[in-house]
Each structure stands twice: as structure tokens, then as C-alpha cells.
N, C-alpha and C positions, 0 to 999 in steps of 0.2 A: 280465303287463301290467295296469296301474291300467286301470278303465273313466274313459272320458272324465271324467265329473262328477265321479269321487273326485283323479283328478289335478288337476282346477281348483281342489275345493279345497285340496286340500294347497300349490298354489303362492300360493293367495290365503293361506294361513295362514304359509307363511315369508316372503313380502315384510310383512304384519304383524306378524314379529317383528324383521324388519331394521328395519323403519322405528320401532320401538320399542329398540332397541339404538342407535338413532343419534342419539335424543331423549336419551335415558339418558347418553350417552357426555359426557363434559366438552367444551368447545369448544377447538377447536383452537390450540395456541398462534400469535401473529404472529411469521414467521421475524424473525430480530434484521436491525436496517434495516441495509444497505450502503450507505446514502448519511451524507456528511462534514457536520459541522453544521460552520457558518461561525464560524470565531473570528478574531481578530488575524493581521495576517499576518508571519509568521514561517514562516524552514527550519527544520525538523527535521534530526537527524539520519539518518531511515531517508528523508528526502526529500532530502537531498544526495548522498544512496548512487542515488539513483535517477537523478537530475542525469548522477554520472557514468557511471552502467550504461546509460542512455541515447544519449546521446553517443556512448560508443564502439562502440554497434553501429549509428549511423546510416550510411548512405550520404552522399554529396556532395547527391544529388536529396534526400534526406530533410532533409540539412539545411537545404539553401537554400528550401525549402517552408516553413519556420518562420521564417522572414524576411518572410510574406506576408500580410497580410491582404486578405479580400475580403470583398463585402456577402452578408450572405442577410437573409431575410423573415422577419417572427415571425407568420407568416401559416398559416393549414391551404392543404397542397400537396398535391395527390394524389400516388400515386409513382409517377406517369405525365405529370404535370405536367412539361413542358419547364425549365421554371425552377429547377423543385427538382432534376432529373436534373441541371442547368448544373451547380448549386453541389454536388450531393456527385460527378461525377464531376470535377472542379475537386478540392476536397478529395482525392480518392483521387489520383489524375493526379498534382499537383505537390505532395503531400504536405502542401498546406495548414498551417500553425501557428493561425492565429487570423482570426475572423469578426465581421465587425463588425456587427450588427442592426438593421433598423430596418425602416419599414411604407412602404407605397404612398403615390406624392405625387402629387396630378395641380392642376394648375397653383398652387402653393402651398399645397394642401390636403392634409395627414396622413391619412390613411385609418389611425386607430387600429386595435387587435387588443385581446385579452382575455388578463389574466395567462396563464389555462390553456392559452391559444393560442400565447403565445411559449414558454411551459417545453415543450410539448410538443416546438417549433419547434428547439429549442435541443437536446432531446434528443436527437432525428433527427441533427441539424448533426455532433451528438458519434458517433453510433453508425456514422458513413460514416468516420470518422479514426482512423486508424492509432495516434495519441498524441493526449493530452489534448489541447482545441482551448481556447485562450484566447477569450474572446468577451466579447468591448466593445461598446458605447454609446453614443451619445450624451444620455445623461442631464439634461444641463443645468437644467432644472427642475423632475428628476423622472422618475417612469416614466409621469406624466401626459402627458409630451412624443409619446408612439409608446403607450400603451398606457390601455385607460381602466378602471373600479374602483381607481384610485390617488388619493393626493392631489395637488391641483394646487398646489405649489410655484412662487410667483413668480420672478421671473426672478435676477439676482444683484446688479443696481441696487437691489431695493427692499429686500436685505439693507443696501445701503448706506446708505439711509434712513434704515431702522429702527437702524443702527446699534449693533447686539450680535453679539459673537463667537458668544456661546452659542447663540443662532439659526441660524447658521454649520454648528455641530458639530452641533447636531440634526438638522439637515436629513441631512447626511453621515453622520449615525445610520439615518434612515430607508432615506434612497435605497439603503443598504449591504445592510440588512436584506432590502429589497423584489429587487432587485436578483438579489441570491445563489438568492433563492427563485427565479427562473425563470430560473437558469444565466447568467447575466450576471455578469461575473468583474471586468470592467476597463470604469471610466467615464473619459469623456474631460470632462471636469471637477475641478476648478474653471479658468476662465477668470481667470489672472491679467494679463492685458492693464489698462494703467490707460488708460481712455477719455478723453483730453486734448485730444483733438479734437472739436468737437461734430458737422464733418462727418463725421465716421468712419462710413459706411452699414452698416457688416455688426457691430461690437464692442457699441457703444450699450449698451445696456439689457443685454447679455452679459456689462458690465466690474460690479466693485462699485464702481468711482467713478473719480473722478480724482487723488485722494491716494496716493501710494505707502505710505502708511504702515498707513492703513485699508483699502486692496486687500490689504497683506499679513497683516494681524490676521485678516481675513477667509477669504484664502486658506489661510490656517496653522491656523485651525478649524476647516473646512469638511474639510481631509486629514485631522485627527485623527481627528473622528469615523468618516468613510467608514474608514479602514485599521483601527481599532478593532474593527469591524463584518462584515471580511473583504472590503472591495472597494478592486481598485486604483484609484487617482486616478491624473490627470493634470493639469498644470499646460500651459496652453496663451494663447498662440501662440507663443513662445520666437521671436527676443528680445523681441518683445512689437508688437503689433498693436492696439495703442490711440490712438497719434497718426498714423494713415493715413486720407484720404480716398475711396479704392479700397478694393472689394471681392476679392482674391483669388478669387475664384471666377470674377467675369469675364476679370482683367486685373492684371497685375503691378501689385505694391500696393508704396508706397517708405516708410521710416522715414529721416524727417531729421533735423537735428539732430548736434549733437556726441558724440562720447566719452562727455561729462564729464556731459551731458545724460542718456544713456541710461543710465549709471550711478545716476546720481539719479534718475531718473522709472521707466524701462523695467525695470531689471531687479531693485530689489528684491523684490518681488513673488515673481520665482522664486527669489531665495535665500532668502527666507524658507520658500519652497515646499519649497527642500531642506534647509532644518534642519529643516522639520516634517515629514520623511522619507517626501517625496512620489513613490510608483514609478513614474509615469515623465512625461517632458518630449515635449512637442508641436511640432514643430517648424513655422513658420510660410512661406507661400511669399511675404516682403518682401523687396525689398532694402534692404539699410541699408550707405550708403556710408561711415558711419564706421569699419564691422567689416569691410566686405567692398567693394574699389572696381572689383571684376569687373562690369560691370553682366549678363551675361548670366549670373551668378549668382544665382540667391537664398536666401535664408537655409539652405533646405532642403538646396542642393547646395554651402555652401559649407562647406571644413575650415577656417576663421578662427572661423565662426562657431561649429561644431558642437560640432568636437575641440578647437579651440585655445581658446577661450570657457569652452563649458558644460563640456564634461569635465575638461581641465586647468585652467581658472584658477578659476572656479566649483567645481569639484570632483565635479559629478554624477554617481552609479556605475553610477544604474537605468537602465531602460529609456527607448532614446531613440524617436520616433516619426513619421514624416511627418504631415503635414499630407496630406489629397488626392491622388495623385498622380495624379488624374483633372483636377485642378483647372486650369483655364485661366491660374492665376498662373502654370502651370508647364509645362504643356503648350505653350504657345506660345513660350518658346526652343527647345523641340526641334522647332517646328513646320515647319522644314530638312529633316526625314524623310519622305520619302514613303510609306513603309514605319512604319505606326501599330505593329509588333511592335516592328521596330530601336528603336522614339521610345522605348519604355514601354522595351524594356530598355538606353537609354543612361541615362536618369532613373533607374530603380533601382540602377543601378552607381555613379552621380556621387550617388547619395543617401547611398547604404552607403560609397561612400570619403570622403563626407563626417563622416560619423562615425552615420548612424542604423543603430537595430535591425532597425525593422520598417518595410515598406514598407506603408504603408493605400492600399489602393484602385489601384491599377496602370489606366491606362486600357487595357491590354491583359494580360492576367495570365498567360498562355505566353509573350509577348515579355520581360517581365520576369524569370519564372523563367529564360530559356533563357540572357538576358542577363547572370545572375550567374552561372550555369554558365560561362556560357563565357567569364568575365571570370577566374574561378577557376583552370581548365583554361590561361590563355593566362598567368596568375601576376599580370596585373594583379592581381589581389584575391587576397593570402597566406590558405591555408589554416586559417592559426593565425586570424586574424583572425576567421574563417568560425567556427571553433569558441568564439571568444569570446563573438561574439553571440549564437551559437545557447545557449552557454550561460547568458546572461543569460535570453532566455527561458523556460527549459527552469528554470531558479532561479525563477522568478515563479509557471509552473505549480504547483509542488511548495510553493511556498508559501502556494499557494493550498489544500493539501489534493488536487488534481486525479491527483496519482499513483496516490490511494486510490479515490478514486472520482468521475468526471468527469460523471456524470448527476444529474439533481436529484429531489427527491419532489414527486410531485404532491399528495399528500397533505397537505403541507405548506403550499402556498400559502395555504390559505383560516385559517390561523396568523399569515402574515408579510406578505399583503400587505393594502392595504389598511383596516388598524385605524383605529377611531373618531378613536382617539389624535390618530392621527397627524394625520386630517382636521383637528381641530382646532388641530394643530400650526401648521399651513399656515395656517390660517385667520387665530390669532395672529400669523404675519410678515405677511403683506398687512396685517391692520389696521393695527401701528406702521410700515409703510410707508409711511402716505398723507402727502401731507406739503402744505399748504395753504402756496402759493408770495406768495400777490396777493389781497386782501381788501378791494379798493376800494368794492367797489359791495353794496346791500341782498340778492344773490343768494342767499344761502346761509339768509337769513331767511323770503326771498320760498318759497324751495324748502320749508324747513321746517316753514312754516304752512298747507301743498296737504298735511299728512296727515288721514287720515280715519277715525273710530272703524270704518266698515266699509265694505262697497263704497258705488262713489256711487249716486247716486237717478238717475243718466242712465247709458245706456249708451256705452261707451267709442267716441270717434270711430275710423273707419277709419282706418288708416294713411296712405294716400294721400288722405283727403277733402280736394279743392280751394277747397271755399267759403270755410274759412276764419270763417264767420258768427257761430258761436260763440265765448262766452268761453272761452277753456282757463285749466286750471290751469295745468298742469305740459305744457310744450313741451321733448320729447327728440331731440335730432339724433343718430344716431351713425353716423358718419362710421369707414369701412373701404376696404380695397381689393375687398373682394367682399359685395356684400347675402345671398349664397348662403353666406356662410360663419355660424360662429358667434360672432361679435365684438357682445356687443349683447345677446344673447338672457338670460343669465342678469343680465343690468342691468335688462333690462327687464322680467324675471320679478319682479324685489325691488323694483323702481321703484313696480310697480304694486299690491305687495301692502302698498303704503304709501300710495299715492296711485293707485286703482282707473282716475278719468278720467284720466286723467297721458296724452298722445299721444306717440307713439313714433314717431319716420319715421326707415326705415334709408335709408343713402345711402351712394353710391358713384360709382366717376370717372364710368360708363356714365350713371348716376342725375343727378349731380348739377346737369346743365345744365335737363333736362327738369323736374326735383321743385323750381324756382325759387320759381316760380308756390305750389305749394302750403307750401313753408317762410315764405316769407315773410309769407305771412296766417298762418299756425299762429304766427307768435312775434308779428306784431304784436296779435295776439287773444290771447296767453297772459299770464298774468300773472308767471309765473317760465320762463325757458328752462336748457337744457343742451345743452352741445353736448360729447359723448362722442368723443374721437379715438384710432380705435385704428390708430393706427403705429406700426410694431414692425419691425427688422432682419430680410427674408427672405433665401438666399443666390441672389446671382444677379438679384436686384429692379434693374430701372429701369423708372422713372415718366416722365409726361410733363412737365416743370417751365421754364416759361417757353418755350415750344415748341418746347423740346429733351430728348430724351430722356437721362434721367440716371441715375445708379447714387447713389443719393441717400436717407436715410431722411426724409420730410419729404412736408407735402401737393403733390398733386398739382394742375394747374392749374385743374382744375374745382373742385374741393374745396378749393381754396384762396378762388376766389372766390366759393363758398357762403358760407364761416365769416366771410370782408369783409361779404356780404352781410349774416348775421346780427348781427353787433356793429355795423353800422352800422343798423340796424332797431330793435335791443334791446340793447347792451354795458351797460348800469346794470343790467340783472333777468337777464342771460346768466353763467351757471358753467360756463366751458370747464375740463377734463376730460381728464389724458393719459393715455389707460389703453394705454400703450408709453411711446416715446420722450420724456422731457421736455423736450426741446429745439424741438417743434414748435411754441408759442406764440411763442417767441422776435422773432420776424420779425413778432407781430403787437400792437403797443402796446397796440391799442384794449380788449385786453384786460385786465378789470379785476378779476376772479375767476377765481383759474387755480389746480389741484389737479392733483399729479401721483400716480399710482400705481407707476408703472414697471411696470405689468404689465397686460396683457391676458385673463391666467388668471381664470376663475371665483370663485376667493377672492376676487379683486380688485377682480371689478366687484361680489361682493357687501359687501367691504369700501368700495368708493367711495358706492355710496347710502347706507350704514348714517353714512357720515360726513355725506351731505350731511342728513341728518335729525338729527344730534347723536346717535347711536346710541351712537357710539366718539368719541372726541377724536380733533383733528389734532396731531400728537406728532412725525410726520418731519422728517427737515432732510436737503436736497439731497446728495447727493453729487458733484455737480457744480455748474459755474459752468453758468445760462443765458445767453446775451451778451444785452445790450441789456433785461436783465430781474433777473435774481438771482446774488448769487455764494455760490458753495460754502457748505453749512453753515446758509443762511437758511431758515428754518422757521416758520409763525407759529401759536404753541400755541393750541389750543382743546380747552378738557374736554368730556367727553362730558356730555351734555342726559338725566336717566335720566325725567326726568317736565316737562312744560313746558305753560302756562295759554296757548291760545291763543284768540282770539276768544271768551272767556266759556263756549268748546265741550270736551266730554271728551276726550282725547288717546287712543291708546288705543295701547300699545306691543309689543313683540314676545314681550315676558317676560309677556304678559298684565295687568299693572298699567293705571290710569289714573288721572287726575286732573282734578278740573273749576273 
């Protein structure tokens, strides 16, 4: 036996020579990655062998589960969280195919999440499924829309502005790239709706215009790049959802019109969509009595529309898709059911024998599975037919790469998403988006000569100061549906770091009868105003408008008689400002300086000051007709100001130059 002290040290002398064997030793190699780097989407051959080795050993329940989608969170869940147990025993249970993603909304507000939050979110989603899980989107502007470290990509109006394909396909580069990197496979974009309507409450600022011709250059660019890239698109609302005044989300939405009409307006769009070999079509919940004179059909449930249209005369081969089938366009003909299971699985059966793939969103999701069981089982719905679909999706997986490996690297994110690049990609569409409509009045001069070589020599008034006593410079209204949101903030960040006194008053419906009193002395004591309107298509929005409550994108009755009040106080020195919808001036003449963005995003509102100061030139031209104001295409060019001699004083600019 060692004495104590000779055994301590001998063990103190071999953990010193291990810990010096382990210094010495080379470093270990990284095991080779099993995750699919994203390319073009294309089958393989060992991924069509998979397609059919697949299939034939599904069950009936396996397959009908791949017909389904439903929502998860790209949120952290505990996995004791009730929410998260819904959606993976949901998944396991009815076999689940595909999940659709997105974040927490409480009264029209996103409650974003973080790249690493959704790829983790996504991973989990995959690791509860039996077969690859396809997982969609709503991307529309970006992964800025649900997720933040992204670039904020304007809406698809202010591509119509800016007017280049190539913008189009960049973007569809991006979103494709960012996308893939946290498991998101399938975007439900691009919106080829052409917006023909100005009341249309829900398309708006969604469509790229009202041209059929320029929605399809756009649409047909926007697939290249994204499929390029490895993300499916979709072309959506089929047969199109641009000249309706209903919102689908509340209430059955109608498309009128002839034939010959929807021919020429409605549907190029998506056959352009499908020569530019767009994966899959969206199906829309309108009725349109030229295709379909069922009224208690709509587009969604009807085989005129789906099979007899889009797949036979159209020729579509990809994947077809519902629209909501939670949605109230659709929900309230089967609203007959007392029984919310029977309701959900009559509408998944009447959807699938209409000719779609996939079922999004069930408002009951065991009523719906049980519903095509047992439509199958009873022979209404052929077997053969069951495997066709299932095989179209099961072809989309596999061409996605997903056979090989359906999880994504985390490691990879801080690679893909996010790049400077791209920031400034974004940054680029918003600027050739803004497009100066109305240039009647000295506004835009008055605005430009409130810059300051540094801060002012006064301290900035309060937001709400009611005296009024003071001369102001720069008077800013921005007009929202909520002061609690963020519509405003990044405007008035760059407003001010141009014009330090410049006063800022946010407003809203709640706001705007109370904040009279103090708007009014703020513009008749200012020497230049703005009035910033952000309205923007929410789904499911009605306002108060004329003292009735409407499903309407447009000001609200308090805010309506704010913006009377200000152009009747100041219209000669006022630059009204659409950072949304450009069809909101419309209704109001008195307007005499009117700029639209088509966007609301961050880019935009820093693209909007940077214009009103000559920073950028105004270079857009409308993509739609305004009524009672501007038709399609009017624009009125202004170059950018890169140095300007005001009041004998130094300018002093962003690029650091100045001039006296």
C-alpha cells in the first residue's frame, strides 16, 4: 500500500500528464454536416425513389394527414407548455404533412420572435413527425413580417412604383436564402391579385398594381428568384382577389364582372405565374358568378373553378392550396352545422373534391381529418385520387432536399440571415418607391429649409404641449390606428436627426378628438407641417366611417376630421404622406402636397424624410389610378438635393459634407 502523501502525488502527476496529452493532441475533427444546403428546386432521382417508397407504405391515416396543414409558433415553448403539447400531439395524432408559422397577434399587433427562435421552433415542429413536415409562411414582406434581425422589405405596391423586375427577383433571392435558413420551406407569396378596386380593404398595398401586365412581370420575377434560391412560392388568391370590396376574412368576398373581363384583368397574373413554374396556387374564398353560378360556393369549393379552370384549361400541375379554412368567407356556408367537427370536415371534403391539395388551417383539425376518412371509406373521395395528392406533396418535399435531411443548422443562421447587403437592398426598393403624386403648394421647400447643421439651441417641445406659443419649425402629425404601436417611431427618429425642434404628435381614433385643441395651435404656429398616414390593409379590420362601422381601408371618422382640420388651418405649408395605402387622400381635395410610399416598414419611413429633405429624388410613378386625384403611372420627378445654400447658413448632411 502507497502512504497517503506518495499516492496523492503520483495521481497529481498522471492527471498532469493527461492534461498535457490533451494539449499536445490535434484538435478534433467537425463530424461532416448532415444538413442539405438549399439549391433550385428540382427531383432527384434517389428523391422520386423516395416519393414512391413512401407512399406505398403509408396508411389511409398517414395519408390523409399530408393533406393538412395547421399553425405553430416560432416562439420558445416549454415542453410542458399546453400549446406546444396541442401542435406536436396534433402532428403525431393525425399525421400532420405541413405547418404553417407565425408569431402572437393581440389586437393587430405581431409580437415578433428571433431567427434563432423560429429555427429552433421549426426544428422541434420536424422532430414530433413521422415524415418531413413542409413548413410555410406568410412572408409577404419578408421575414421582417413575424421575425426581427431581418431586412424590412416594403410591401409589393411599392415594387410597383419602383417599377423593376430586377427588384422583384432580388427580393425572392433574399426571402429564399433567409427563409431556408430557419426551416421554412414554402412562402405563400407572391400576391398576384391586380388591385382594380380602390375599395378593396384587405389586397391594397398586397397587389403590385392594377395592370395585368406589370403584376405579371413582377409576379414572374419575384418566383424566379425565390425557386432559384430553394423556396416554394405561391401565387395567391386564385382567381384573383383584386376587384372585391370584402374582406374574406370577415365575410364572403364576390368577383364581378364578365368572362371576358377576368380573362384580361384577373387571370394573367397566374398564368404568367405558371410559365414562370410557380409551385403552387392559392386558392381564394370569392365567389365569382361568371365561373361558378352556385352562390353557396366559393371559389375554394368549387370544381368549375379549381379542376375545370386552373388544372384543365390553365394547365396547373403543382400544388393547389386553400386559402383559411378557418376563414369566415367560408365558414359561414357551412354555418348550417351545429356540430363545428361535421362543419370543418364537410369543407375539407367539398375543398379536396374541388380539386385542392392541401387543406390550411381547418377550423377544427380532427373534424377535418375524420371528414376525409370517411369520405374515402364511404368511396365518395377514390382512393386513387387520395394518392395523387398525397403524391404531389410528397414530390415537393423531396424536392426540397427534405428526404435527406429535414432539420436545419443553427450554425448557419448568423451566414444567411440578416446580411448588411441585403439591408441595403431593402433600403434601395423603398427609396425608388416613393413617388411624389401633388406638388401644388411651397411644402416640400418650407420642410427642407427646417434642417439644422446640429441640434437646436431650444429644447424640443413635448409631444402634447398645448399652448401652442411657440414658433415651430417642423409640425408632424402621424396619424395610426394605434399610438401604442410602432407606425411613426423610426420617422420621427430621422425627422429629428435632421430637424432636432421638428414636434412630433402621434394620433389616433381614441386621440384624435381630445389632441384638437393642441394640433391646431402646433400647425398654425409651425412654419412647415406633415401629416404622416399610416393605413395599411389589417385582416378582419373595421373602422368607424361615417357612423357606421365598416370593413374599409381608409380614415376613420375622428381622423378624418383631424386631417379636414389641418388642411383647412395650413393646406399651402402641409405634406400629407401615405406611408400605406395611397388611396387615402383621395376623398380629400384640399390636398395639395401628397407623397405616397406604399409602405409602412422602416425602410420607408426612412426613405420618406430622406425624400422630404432632397436626400433621394422622387422617381415613382403610381401603380394605380387614385380617383378624383391621379391616374395610373403619374409621377412627378425630382432629383435628389446632394448639397443646398439655405438662408446664407451651412447645411450640413448625412454623408458629412457641407456647404455655405
Amino acid at each position: 500500500m502507497l502512504k497517503p502523501a506518495l499516492l496523492s502525488l503520483f495521481i497529481f502527476l498522471v492527471s498532469l500528464s493527461s492534461i498535457a496529452a490533451v494539449m499536445d493532441s490535434p484538435p478534433k475533427e467537425k463530424k461532416k454536416s448532415t444538413f442539405v444546403k438549399p439549391g433550385p428546386i428540382e427531383l432527384s432521382k434517389d428523391g422520386h425513389k423516395w416519393v414512391e417508397k413512401t407512399l406505398k407504405k403509408m396508411s389511409l391515416e398517414q395519408k390523409i394527414g399530408q393533406l393538412i396543414m395547421v399553425r405553430g409558433f416560432t416562439e420558445f415553448q416549454n415542453d410542458e407548455n399546453p400549446t406546444y403539447l396541442q401542435l406536436r400531439d396534433d402532428i403525431r395524432k393525425f399525421h400532420i404533412g405541413s405547418v404553417i408559422v407565425t408569431v402572437r397577434v393581440d389586437g393587430g399587433f405581431l409580437y415578433r420572435n428571433q431567427p434563432y427562435e423560429a429555427a429552433m421552433a421549426t426544428n422541434r415542429m420536424q422532430e414530433a413527425a413521422e415524415f418531413p413536415l413542409l413548413i410555410a409562411a406568410d412572408f409577404e414582406r419578408g421575414l421582417s413580417m413575424r421575425l426581427l434581425a431581418s431586412p424590412a422589405f416594403p410591401p409589393a405596391m411599392a415594387f410597383g412604383a419602383a417599377g423593376k423586375p430586377e427588384y422583384a427577383e432580388a427580393f425572392g433571392q433574399v426571402v429564399a436564402r433567409e427563409s431556408r435558413a430557419i426551416g421554412v420551406h414554402w412562402n405563400f407569396f407572391p400576391v398576384a391579385d391586380v388591385n382594380s378596386n380602390p375599395l378593396n380593404p384587405i389586397i391594397n398595398i398586397r397587389s403590385f398594381g392594377e395592370d395585368p401586365r406589370a403584376v405579371s412581370e413582377l409576379v414572374a420575377a419575384y418566383i424566379r428568384g425565390s425557386r432559384a434560391n430553394g423556396l416554394l412560392t405561391t401565387a395567391k388568391h386564385f382567381p384573383g382577389h383584386g376587384d372585391t370590396d370584402t374582406d374574406s376574412h370577415l365575410e364572403l368576398a364576390r368577383v364581378g364582372g364578365s368572362l371576358e373581363r377576368l380573362q384580361a384583368v384577373e387571370l394573367p397574373p397566374f398564368q404568367e405565374a405558371i410559365k414562370a413554374g410557380v409551385d403552387s396556387i392559392m386558392i381564394g374564398h370569392v365567389t365569382v358568378p361568371a365561373l361558378e353560378p352556385d352562390p353557396n360556393r366559393v371559389a375554394t369549393t368549387s370544381h368549375k373553378v379549381v379542376t375545370d379552370l386552373l388544372i384543365d384549361k390553365m394547365g396547373f400541375k403543382g400544388l393547389i392550396v386553400t386559402d383559411a379554412l378557418e376563414m369566415k368567407g367560408l365558414t359561414r356556408i357551412y354555418s348550417g352545422d351545429q356540430n363545428a367537427a361535421l362543419a370543418s370536415g364537410r369543407a375539407a371534403v367539398d375543398a379536396f373534391k374541388a380539386g385542392n391539395d392541401m387543406m390550411l388551417l381547418p377550423e377544427n383539425t380532427e373534424g377535418a381529418f375524420n371528414g376525409l376518412i370517411r369520405a374515402v371509406q364511404s368511396g365518395d373521395i377514390p382512393q386513387m385520387e387520395v394518392d395523387k395528392r398525397v403524391r404531389k406533396i410528397l414530390t415537393a418535399k423531396a424536392s426540397l432536399g427534405l428526404h435527406k435531411s429535414k432539420f436545419v443548422d443553427l450554425d448557419a443562421i448568423a451566414e444567411q440571415v440578416g446580411k448588411p447587403a441585403d439591408f441595403q437592398t431593402a433600403q434601395q426598393i423603398a427609396d425608388a418607391a416613393v413617388t411624389l403624386v401633388k406638388d401644388d403648394s411651397p411644402a416640400l421647400r418650407l420642410v427642407a429649409a427646417e434642417r439644422r447643421r446640429g441640434p437646436g439651441t431650444s429644447s424640443p417641445l413635448p409631444a402634447y404641449d398645448k399652448t401652442g406659443a411657440k414658433e415651430i419649425g417642423i409640425v408632424a402629425v402621424v396619424l395610426s390606428d394605434s399610438v401604442r404601436s410602432e407606425a411613426g417611431r423610426v420617422f420621427e427618429r430621422e425627422l429629428k436627426a435632421r430637424a432636432p425642434d421638428a414636434k412630433v404628435i402621434f394620433v389616433d381614433p381614441t386621440l384624435a378628438g381630445p389632441l384638437t385643441e393642441t394640433v391646431s395651435a402646433a400647425v398654425l404656429n409651425a412654419r412647415s407641417v406633415i401629416v404622416a398616414a399610416y393605413i395599411s390593409p389589417i385582416a378582419a379590420k373595421a373602422v368607424m366611417v361615417n357612423g357606421e362601422m365598416k370593413n374599409t381601408v381608409s380614415f376613420t371618422d375622428e381622423a378624418a376630421t383631424l386631417l379636414r382640420m389641418v388642411l383647412k388651418l395650413g393646406a399651402n405649408k402641409t405634406a400629407v404622406i401615405a406611408m400605406g395605402s395611397p388611396y387615402v387622400a383621395a376623398d380629400y381635395p384640399e390636398v395639395q402636397t401628397y407623397i405616397c410610399t406604399f409602405s409602412s416598414t422602416p425602410t420607408s419611413e426612412t426613405s420618406a424624410v430622406k425624400a422630404l429633405f432632397g436626400e433621394i429624388g422622387f422617381h415613382g410613378r403610381l401603380p394605380v389610378t387614385l380617383p378624383n386625384m391621379a391616374q395610373r403611372g403619374s409621377g412627378i420627378d425630382r432629383n435628389a438635393v446632394t448639397a443646398r445654400r439655405l438662408s446664407g447658413k451651412a447645411v450640413q448632411l448625412r454623408n458629412g459634407l457641407s456647404v455655405r
